[in-house]
Every structure is written in C-alpha cells, then in structure tokens.
NUFI-297858 format. One record per residue (C-alpha): residue number from 1; residue in one letter; chain; x, y, z. Coordinates in nm, 3 decimals. Each point is the difference from the previous one (the first is absolute). Layout:
BEGIN
@num->NUM; residu->a; chaine->A; east->X; north->Y; up->Z;
...
//
This chain:
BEGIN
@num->1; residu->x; chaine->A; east->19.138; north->14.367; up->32.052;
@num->2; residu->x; chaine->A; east->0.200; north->-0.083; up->0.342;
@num->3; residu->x; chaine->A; east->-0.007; north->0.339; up->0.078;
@num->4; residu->x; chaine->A; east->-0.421; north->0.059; up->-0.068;
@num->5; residu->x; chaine->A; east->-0.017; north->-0.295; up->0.244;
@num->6; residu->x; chaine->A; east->0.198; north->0.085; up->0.277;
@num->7; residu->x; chaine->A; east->-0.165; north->0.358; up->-0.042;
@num->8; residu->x; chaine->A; east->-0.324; north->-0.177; up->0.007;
@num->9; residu->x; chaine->A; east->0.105; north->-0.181; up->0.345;
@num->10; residu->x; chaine->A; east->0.128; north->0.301; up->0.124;
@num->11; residu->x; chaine->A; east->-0.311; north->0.163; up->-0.005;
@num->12; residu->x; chaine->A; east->-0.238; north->-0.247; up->0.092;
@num->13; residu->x; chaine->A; east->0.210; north->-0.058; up->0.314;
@num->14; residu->x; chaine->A; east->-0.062; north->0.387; up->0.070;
@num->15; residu->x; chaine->A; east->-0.368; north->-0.068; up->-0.103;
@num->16; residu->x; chaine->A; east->0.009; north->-0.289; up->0.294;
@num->17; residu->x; chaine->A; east->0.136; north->0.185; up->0.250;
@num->18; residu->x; chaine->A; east->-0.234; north->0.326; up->-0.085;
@num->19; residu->x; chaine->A; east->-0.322; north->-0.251; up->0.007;
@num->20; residu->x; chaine->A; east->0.085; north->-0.298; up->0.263;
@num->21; residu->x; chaine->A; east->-0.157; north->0.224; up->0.251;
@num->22; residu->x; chaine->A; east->-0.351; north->0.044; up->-0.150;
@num->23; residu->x; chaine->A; east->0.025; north->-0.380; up->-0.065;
@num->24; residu->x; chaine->A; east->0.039; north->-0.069; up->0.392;
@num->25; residu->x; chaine->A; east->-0.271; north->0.273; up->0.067;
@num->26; residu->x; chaine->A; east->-0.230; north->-0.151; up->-0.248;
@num->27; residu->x; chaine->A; east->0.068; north->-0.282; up->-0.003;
@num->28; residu->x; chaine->A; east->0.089; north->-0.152; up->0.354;
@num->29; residu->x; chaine->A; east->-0.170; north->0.275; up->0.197;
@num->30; residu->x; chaine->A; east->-0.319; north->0.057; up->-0.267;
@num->31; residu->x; chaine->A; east->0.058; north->0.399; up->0.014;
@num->32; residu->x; chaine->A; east->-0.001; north->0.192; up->-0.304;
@num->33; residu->x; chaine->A; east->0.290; north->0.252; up->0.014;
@num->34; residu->x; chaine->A; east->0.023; north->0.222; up->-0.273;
@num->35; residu->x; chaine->A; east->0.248; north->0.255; up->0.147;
@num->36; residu->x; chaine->A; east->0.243; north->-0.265; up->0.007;
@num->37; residu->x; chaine->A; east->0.151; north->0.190; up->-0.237;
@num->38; residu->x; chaine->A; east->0.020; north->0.332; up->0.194;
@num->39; residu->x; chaine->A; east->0.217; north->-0.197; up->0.228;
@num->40; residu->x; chaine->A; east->0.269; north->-0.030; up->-0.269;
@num->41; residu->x; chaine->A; east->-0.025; north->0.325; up->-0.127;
@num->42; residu->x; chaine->A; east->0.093; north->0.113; up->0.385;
@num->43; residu->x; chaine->A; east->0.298; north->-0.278; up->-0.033;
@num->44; residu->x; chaine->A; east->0.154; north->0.185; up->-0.305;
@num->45; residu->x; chaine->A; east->-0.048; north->0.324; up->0.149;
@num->46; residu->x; chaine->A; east->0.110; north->-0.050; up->0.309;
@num->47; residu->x; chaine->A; east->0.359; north->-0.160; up->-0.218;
@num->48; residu->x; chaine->A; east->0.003; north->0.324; up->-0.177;
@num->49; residu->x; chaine->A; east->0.013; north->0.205; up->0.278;
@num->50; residu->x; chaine->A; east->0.214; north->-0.192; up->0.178;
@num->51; residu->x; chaine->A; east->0.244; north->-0.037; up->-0.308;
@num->52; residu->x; chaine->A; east->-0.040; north->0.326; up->-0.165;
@num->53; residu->x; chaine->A; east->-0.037; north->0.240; up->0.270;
@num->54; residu->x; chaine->A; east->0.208; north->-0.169; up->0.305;
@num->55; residu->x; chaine->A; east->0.229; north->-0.156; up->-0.170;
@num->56; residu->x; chaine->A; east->-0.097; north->-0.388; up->0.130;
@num->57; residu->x; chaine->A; east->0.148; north->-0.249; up->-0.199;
@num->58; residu->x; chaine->A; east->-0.196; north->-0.257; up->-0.253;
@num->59; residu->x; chaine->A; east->-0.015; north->-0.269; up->0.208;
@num->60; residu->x; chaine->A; east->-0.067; north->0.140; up->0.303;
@num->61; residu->x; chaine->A; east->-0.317; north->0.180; up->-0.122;
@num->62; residu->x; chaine->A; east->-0.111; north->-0.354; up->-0.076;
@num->63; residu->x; chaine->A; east->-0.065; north->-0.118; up->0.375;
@num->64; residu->x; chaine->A; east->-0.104; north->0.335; up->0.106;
@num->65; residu->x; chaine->A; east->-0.238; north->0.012; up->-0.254;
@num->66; residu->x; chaine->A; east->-0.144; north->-0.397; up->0.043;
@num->67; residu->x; chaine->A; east->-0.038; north->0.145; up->0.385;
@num->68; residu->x; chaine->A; east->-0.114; north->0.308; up->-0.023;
@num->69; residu->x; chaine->A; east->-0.279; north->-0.139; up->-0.189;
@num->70; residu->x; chaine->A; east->-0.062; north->-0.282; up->0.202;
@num->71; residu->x; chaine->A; east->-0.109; north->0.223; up->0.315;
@num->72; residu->x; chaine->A; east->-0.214; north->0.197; up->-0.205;
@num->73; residu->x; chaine->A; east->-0.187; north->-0.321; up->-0.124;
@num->74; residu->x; chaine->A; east->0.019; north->-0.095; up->0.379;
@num->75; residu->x; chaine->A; east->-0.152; north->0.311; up->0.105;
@num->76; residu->x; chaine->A; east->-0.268; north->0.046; up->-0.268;
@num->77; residu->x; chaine->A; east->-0.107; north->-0.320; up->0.056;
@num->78; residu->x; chaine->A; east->-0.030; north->0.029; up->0.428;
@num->79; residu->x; chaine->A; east->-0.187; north->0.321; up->-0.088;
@num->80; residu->x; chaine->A; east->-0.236; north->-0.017; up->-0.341;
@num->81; residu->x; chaine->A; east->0.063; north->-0.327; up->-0.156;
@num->82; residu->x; chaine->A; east->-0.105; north->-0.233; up->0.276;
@num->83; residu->x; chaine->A; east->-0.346; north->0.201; up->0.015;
@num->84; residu->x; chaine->A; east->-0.086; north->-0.165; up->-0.371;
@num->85; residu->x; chaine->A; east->0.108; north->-0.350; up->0.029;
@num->86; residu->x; chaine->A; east->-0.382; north->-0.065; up->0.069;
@num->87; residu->x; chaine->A; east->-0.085; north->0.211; up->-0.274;
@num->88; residu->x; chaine->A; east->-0.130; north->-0.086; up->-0.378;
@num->89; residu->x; chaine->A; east->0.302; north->-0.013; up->-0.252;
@num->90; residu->x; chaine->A; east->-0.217; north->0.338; up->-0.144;
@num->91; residu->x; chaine->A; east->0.066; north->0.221; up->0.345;
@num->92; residu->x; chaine->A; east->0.352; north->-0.137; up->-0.034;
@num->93; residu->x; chaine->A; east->0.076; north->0.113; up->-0.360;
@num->94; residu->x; chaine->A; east->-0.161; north->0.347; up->0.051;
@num->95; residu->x; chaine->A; east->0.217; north->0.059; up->0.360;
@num->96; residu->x; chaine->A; east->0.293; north->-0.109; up->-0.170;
@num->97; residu->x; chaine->A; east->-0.066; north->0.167; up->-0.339;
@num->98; residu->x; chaine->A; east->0.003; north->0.326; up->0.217;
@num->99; residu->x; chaine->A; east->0.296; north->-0.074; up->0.223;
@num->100; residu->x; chaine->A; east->0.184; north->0.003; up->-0.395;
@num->101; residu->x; chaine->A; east->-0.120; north->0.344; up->-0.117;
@num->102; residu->x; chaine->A; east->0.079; north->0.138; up->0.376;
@num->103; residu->x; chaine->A; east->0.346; north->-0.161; up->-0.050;
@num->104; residu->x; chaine->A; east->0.043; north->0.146; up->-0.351;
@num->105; residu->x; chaine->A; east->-0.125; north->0.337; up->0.095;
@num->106; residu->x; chaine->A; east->0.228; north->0.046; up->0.321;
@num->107; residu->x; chaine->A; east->0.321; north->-0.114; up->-0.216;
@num->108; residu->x; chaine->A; east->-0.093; north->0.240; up->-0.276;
@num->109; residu->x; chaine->A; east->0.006; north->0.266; up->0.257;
@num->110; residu->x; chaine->A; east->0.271; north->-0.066; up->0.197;
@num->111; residu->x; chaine->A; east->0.221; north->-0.164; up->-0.279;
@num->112; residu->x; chaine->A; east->-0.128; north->0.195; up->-0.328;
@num->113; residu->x; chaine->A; east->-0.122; north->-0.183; up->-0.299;
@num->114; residu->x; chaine->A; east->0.357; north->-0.081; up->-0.168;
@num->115; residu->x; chaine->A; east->0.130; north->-0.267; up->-0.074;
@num->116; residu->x; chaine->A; east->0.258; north->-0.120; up->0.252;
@num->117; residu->x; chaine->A; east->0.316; north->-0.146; up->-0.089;
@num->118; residu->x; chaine->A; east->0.286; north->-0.215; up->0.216;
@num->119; residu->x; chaine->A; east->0.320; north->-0.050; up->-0.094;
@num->120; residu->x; chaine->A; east->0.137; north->-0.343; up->0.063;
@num->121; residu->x; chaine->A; east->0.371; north->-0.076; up->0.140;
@num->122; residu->x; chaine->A; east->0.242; north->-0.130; up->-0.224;
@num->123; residu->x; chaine->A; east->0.054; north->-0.339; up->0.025;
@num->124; residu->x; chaine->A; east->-0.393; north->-0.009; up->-0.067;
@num->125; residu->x; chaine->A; east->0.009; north->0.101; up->-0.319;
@num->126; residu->x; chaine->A; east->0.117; north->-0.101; up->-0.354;
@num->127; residu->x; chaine->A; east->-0.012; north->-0.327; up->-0.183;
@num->128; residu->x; chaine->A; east->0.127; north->-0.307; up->0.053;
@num->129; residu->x; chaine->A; east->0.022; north->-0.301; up->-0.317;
@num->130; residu->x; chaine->A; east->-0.171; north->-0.346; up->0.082;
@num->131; residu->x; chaine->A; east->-0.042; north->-0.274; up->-0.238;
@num->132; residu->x; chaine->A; east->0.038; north->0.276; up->-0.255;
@num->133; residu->x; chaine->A; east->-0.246; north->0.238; up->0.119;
@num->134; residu->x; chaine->A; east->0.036; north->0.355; up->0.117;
@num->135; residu->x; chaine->A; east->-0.133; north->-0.007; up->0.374;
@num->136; residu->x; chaine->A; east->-0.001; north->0.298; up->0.215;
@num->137; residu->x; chaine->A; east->0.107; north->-0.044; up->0.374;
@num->138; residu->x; chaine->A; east->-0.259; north->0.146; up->0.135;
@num->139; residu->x; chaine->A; east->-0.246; north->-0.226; up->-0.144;
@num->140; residu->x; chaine->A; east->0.212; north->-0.279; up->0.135;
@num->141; residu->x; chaine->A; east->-0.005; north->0.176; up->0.337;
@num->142; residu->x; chaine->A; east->-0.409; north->0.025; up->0.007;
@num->143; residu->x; chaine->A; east->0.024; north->-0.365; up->-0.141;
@num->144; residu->x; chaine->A; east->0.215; north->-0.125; up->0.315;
@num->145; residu->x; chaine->A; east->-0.206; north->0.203; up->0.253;
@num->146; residu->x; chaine->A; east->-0.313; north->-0.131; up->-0.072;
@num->147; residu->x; chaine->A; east->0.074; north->-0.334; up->-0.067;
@num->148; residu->x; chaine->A; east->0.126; north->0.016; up->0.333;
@num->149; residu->x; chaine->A; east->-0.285; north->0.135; up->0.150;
@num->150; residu->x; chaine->A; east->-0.253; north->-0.254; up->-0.186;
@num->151; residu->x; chaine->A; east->0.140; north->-0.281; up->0.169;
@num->152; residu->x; chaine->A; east->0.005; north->0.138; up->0.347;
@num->153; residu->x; chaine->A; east->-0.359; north->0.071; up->-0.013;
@num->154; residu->x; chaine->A; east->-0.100; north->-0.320; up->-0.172;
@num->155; residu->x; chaine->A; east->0.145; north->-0.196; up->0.295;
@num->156; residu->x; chaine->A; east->-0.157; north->0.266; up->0.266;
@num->157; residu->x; chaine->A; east->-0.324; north->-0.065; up->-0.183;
@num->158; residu->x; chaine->A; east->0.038; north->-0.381; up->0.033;
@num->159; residu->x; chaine->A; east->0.260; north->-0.080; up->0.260;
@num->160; residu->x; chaine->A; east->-0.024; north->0.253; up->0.265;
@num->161; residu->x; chaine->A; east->-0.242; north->0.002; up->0.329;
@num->162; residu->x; chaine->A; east->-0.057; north->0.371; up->-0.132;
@num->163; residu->x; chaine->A; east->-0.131; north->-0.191; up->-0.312;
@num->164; residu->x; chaine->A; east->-0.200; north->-0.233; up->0.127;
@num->165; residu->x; chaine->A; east->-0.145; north->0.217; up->0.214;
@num->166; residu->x; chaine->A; east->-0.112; north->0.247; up->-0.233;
@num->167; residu->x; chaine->A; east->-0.175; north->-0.220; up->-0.247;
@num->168; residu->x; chaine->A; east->-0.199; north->-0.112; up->0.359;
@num->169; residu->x; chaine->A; east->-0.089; north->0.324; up->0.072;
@num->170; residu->x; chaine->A; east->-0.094; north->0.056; up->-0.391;
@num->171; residu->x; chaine->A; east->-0.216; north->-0.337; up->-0.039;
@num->172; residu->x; chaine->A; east->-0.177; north->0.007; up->0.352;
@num->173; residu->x; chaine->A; east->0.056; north->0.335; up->0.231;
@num->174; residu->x; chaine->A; east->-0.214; north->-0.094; up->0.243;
@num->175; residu->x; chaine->A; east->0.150; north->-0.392; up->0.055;
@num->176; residu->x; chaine->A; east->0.354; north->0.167; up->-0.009;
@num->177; residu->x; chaine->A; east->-0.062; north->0.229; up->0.273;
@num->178; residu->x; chaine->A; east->-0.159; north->-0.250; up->0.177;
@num->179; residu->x; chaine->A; east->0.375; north->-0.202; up->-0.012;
@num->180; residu->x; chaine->A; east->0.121; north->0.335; up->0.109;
@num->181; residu->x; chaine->A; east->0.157; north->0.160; up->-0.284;
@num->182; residu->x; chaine->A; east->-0.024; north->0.363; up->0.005;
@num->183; residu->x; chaine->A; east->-0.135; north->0.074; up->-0.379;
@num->184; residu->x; chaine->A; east->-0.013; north->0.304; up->0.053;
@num->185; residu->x; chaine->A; east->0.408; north->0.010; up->0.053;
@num->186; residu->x; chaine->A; east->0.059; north->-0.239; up->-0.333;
@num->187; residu->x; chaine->A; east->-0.247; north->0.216; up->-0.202;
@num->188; residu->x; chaine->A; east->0.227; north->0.331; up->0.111;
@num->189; residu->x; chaine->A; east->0.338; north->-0.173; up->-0.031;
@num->190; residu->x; chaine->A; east->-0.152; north->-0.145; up->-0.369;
@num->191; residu->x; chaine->A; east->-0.132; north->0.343; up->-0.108;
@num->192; residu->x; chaine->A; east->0.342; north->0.184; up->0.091;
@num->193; residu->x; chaine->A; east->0.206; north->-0.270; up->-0.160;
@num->194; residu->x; chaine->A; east->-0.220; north->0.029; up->-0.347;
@num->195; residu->x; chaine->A; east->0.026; north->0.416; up->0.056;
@num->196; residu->x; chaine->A; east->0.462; north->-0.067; up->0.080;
@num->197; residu->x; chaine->A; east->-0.019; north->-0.160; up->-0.313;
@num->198; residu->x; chaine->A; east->-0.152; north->0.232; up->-0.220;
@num->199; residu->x; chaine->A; east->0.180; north->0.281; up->0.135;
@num->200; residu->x; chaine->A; east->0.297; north->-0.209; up->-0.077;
@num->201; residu->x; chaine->A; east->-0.126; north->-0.056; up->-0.375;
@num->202; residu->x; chaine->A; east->-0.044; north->0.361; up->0.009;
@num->203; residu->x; chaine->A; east->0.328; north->0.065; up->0.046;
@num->204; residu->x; chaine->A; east->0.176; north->-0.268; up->-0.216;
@num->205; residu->x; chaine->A; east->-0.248; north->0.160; up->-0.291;
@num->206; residu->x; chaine->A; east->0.093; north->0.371; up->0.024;
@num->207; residu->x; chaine->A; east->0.247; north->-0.039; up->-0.254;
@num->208; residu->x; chaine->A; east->-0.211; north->-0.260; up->-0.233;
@num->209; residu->x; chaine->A; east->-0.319; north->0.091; up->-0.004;
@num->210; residu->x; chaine->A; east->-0.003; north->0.383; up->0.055;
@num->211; residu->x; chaine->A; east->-0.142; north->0.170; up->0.306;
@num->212; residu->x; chaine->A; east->-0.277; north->0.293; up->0.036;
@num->213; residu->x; chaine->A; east->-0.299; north->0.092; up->0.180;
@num->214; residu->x; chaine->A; east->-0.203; north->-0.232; up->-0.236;
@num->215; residu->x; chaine->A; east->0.195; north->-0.297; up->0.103;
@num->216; residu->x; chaine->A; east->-0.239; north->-0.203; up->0.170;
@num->217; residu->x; chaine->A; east->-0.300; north->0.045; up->-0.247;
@num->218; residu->x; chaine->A; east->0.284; north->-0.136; up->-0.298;
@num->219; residu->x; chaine->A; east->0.083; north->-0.315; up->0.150;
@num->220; residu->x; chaine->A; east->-0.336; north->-0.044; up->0.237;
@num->221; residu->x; chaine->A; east->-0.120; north->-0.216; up->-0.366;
@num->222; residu->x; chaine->A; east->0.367; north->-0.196; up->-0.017;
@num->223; residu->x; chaine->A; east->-0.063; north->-0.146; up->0.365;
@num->224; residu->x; chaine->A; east->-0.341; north->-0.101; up->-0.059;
@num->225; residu->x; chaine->A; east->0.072; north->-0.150; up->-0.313;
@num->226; residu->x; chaine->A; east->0.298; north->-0.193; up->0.146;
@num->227; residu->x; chaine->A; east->-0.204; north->-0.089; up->0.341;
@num->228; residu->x; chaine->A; east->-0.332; north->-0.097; up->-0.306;
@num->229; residu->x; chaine->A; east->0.233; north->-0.250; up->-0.199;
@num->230; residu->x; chaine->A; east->0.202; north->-0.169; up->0.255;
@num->231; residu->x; chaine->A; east->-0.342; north->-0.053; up->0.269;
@num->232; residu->x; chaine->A; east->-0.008; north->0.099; up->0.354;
@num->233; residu->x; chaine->A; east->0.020; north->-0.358; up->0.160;
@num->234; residu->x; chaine->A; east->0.446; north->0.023; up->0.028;
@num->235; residu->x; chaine->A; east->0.310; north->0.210; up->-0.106;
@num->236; residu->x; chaine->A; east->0.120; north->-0.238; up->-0.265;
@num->237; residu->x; chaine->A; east->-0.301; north->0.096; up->-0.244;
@num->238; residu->x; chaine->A; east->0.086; north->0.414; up->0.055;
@num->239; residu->x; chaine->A; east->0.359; north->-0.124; up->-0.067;
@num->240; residu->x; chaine->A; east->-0.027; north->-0.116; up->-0.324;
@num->241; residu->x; chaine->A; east->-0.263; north->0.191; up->-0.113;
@num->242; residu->x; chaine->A; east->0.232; north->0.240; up->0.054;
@num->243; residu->x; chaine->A; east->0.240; north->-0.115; up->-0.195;
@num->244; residu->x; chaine->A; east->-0.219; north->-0.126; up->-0.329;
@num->245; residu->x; chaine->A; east->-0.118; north->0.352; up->-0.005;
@num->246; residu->x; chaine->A; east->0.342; north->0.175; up->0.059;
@num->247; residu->x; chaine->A; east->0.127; north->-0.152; up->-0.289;
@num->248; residu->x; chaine->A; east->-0.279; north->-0.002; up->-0.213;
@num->249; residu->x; chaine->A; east->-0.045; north->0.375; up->0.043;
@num->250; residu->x; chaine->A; east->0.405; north->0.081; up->-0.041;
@num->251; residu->x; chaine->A; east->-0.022; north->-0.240; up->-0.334;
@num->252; residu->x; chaine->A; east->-0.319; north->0.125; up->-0.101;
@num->253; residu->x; chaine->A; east->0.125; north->0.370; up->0.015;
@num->254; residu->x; chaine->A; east->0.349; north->-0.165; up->-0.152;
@num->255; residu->x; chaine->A; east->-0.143; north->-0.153; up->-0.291;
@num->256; residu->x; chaine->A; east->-0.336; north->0.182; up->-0.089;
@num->257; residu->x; chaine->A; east->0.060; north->0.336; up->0.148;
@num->258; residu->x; chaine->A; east->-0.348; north->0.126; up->-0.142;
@num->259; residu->x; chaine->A; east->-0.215; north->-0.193; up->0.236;
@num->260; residu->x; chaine->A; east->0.195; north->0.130; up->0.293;
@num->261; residu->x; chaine->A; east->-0.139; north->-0.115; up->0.338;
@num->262; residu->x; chaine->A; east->-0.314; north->-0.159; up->-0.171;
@num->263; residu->x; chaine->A; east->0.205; north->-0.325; up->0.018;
@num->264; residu->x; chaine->A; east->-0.021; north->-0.025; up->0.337;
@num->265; residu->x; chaine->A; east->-0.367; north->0.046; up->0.025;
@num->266; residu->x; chaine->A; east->-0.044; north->-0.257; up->-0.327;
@num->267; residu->x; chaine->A; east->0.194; north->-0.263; up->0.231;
@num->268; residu->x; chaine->A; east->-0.198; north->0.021; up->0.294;
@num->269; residu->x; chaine->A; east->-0.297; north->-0.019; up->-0.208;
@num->270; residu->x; chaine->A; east->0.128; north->-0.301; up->-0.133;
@num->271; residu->x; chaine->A; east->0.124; north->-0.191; up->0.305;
@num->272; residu->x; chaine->A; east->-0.357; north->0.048; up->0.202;
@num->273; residu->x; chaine->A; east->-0.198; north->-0.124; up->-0.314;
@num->274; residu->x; chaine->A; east->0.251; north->-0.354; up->0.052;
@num->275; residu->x; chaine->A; east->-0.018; north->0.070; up->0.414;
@num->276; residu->x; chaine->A; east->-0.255; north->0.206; up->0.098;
@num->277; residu->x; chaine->A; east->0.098; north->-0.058; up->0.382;
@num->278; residu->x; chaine->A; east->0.359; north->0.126; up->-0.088;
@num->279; residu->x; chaine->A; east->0.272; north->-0.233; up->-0.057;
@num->280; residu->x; chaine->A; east->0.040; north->-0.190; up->0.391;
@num->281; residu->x; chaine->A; east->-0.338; north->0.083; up->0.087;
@num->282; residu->x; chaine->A; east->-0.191; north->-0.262; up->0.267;
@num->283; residu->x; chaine->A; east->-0.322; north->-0.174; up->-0.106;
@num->284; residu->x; chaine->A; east->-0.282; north->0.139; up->0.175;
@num->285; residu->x; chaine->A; east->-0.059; north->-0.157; up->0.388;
//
C-alpha cells in the first residue's frame, strides 16, 4: 500500500510540473495554451539527445532542457503568441491546436516514430525500503525536485515584486502600465517560465511516462484535467489536484486494473459535481 502511494505522489508531482504552466497561462494570463504539451515533448527530446547521442549526463540535461525550452516559449510568445492575447479563447485553441500537430509532425520526421528510451545513472535507480514499502529512488528524486520547485513558485506568486506585479498586469493591464510596469515584459518572462517548466517535466518524464511523436496529444487531456479540478485562481489547487489524481489513477490501475485510466476521468467527474469551480477556485467578482 506504501508503495501505490508514494507511486501515486510520484506521479502527480510529474503531472504538476507537466501542467503548472497551462495553469499560469490560463489561469493568471487568461490564454488557452494547448501546445503546452509540445513544449515537454521538446524537453524530453532535447534530454535524449543530449544523453543518448552526446553523452551529457542525467542531470545536466535537466537545466539544459528547463532552458532550452524556456527561450523557445520566450520567442514564440514575442513572435505569435502575443498577437492572440486579444483574441477569443476559440482563435487561441485552434492556433495552438496547430502549433501541436506541426510539433508532432517535425519530431516524427526528424526523430522517427519510436519510442525513445534514456537510461538513468546509477545511483538513480533501484529501490530503497521505507516504513516497509518498496520505493524506487527515482521516484524519491522527482518527489524532492518538485516539492522544491512548488514552494519557490508559491512564494514568487505571493511574495515577490515579480508576483505582485503580474497579478496587476493580469487584473487591470491598462492601470498597471499606467504605474509603469512593462506587461508586456512579465507576460514574456511568465510565458517562458510556464514553457522551462514543462520542458523540465518533459525531461524528468522520459523514463515514466514514455516518449513519441504523439506525446503531446496523450497528456494534452492530463493537464487540463489537473488545471479543471484544482481551478485557475492559484498553484495550490493544480498541486493537489495533482496529487488526488496521481494516486487515484496509480491505485485505481493497482487495485482494479480493468478500468485502467477511466479512474481518473471518474474522479474528476466527481470532484466538479462537489466543486464545480475546481477545488481553490475564487467566487465570482
């Protein structure tokens, strides 16, 4: 049972750090990104390259991989994102719905439709026993990491001038600018954070969750369903949405293998019929 649990955690921390992007996006900056997940899909990639065909180590591949991603964000966003912040969320699904089948047609060519496989260093891998329960390291290393990197962005979010001044610049543009904050800079820095982070979750996943061509059409339902239940309004609803559904869906594959990933679909049904605004969702201003 330990071991289902800390699986479950495991995963939902990857499912945070895959989906805490789209819940900024969405959420603080009202954009509807579906090709977040392209930007994770370039994260692994760019790890397996780095790992299996230059011989980078693990951890390394990490950083490059959070950064690598990060510019492109920054750039796609100075060039084609910033054109649809005006937009209806309809003009933003469909330009972002074909950024993902551009992404997944250029990796297909350039990468082949295989799957693609890392191997991990050693002191990454095996099991370790706690409280009785088998627990593999590198759970406990995805675990660590983004635990970490929930509470750094929780207190950027709320403590930080950066903060401050992007829920300003989110609430009311026009009286920001007039205090002279550049929005335009904070919605840049924002998008290419959310777009790091991804590419980071990208990376971290490669070995969990697969990787292919298809990637970001599999998960694009996991982050919406993660950004649905926990609500828009903060990180701490994505957070442990991502969590009740991580270890719902690793128990509910555990325990009644034949519904497979229905569970996961069965909980969110459940949770908006109790919370329909998501679980740390604001009343309506």
């Amino acid at each position: 049972m330990l071991t289902i649990l800390f699986d479950g955690v495991a995963y939902g921390m990857l499912l945070f750090i895959l989906a805490v992007g789209l819940s900024v996006t969405l959420g603080l900056m009202n954009f509807v990104n579906l090709a977040h997940g392209a930007f994770a899909m370039g994260g692994g990639y760019i790890t397996v390259i780095l790992m299996n065909r230059m011989g980078v180590p693990f951890l390394w591949c990490l950083p490059v991989a959070f950064a690598a991603m990060a510019a492109a964000g920054l750039v796609l966003e100075r060039t084609l994102y910033v054109r649809l912040y005006d937009k209806n969320h309809l003009d933003q699904v469909l330009f972002s719905i074909g950024l993902v089948f551009m992404s997944m047609a250029a990796v297909d060519y350039f990468m082949g439709a295989q799957q693609q496989l890392i191997s991990l260093p050693p002191y990454l891998r095996g099991q370790v026993s706690i409280l009785g329960g088998s627990i593999g390291i590198y759970r406990l290393f995805i675990i660590a990491i983004c635990g970490v990197l929930v509470v750094a962005l929780q207190l950027a979010l709320m403590r930080t001038r950066f903060g401050s001044r992007l829920r300003a610049a989110v609430d009311q543009p026009l009286v920001a600018r007039g205090l002279g904050i550049n929005v335009n800079a904070i919605f840049a820095a924002t998008f290419a954070l959310g777009s790091g982070l991804a590419g980071l979750g990208g990376a971290l996943g490669v070995d969990l969750l697969g990787l292919d061509p298809t990637f970001p059409l599999k998960f694009m339902i996991y982050f919406l369903v993660v950004v649905t239940v926990g609500g828009t309004t903060s990180l701490t609803g994505p957070f442990l949405a991502s969590l009740i559904l991580g270890i719902g869906d690793v128990a509910g594959k555990y325990f009644v293998p034949g519904l497979g990933a229905f569970m996961i679909y069965t909980m969110m049904v459940v949770i908006l019929i109790v919370r329909p605004q998501g679980l740390f969702a604001r009343g309506a201003r």
